[in-house]
N, C-alpha and C positions, 0 to 999 in steps of 0.2 A: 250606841249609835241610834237606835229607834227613839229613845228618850230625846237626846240632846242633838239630832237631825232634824226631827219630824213631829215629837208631840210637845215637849215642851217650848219650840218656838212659837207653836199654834195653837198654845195653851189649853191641849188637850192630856184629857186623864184616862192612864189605863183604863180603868173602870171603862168609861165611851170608848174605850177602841175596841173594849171584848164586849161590850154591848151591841157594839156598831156590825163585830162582825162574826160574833158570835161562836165566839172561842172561850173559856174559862182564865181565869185571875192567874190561877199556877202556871197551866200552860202558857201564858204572854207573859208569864215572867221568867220562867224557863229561860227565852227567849233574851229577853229584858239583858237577864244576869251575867248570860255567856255566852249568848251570841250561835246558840245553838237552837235547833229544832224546825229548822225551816222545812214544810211540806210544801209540795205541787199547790197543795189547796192550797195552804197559809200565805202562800206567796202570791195567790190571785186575790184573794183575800185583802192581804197589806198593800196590795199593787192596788185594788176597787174605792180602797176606803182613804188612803193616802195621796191620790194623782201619781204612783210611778209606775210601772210594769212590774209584769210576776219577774221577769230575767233580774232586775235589777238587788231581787231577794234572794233569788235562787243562786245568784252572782256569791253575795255576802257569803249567805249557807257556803259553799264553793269555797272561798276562801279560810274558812273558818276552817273547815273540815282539814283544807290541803295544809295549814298551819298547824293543827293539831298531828297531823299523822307524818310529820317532815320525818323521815328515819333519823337516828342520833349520831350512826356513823355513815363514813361515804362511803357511796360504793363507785368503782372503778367500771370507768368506762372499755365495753369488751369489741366495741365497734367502731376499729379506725376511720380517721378522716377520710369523707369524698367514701367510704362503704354504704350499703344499703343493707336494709336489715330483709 
């Protein structure tokens, strides 16, 4: 998503985005590879250097996370309709 959103439209190279904001090759690629490792910082960071907001990274991270962790079977709901918990 970072790649084919944001740097290669605007024909930039990792190398200048970890220059830019001063983070390491590994760690943005980290990143890069799977879509994981979003920090507070990294996201004010990617938000400073790219035009978007830290939420809009911290969103992704969000996503990622809640996609990785889906449980694999379901669980039954224990609180009828119109109840309050």
């Amino acid at each position: 998503m970072l790649l084919l959103e944001f740097l290669q439209p605007r024909g930039i190279t990792q190398v200048r985005l970890c220059e830019t904001i001063g983070i390491t090759g590994p760690d943005l690629n980290r990143f890069v590879k799977d879509g994981s490792d979003v920090t507070a910082r990294k996201a004010w960071l990617f938000a400073q250097a790219l035009g978007t907001t830290p939420l809009y990274w911290m969103a992704q991270q969000a996503r990622h996370d809640l996609w990785h962790a889906r449980p694999r079977r379901r669980v039954r709901l224990i609180i009828g309709p119109g109840r309050r918990h």
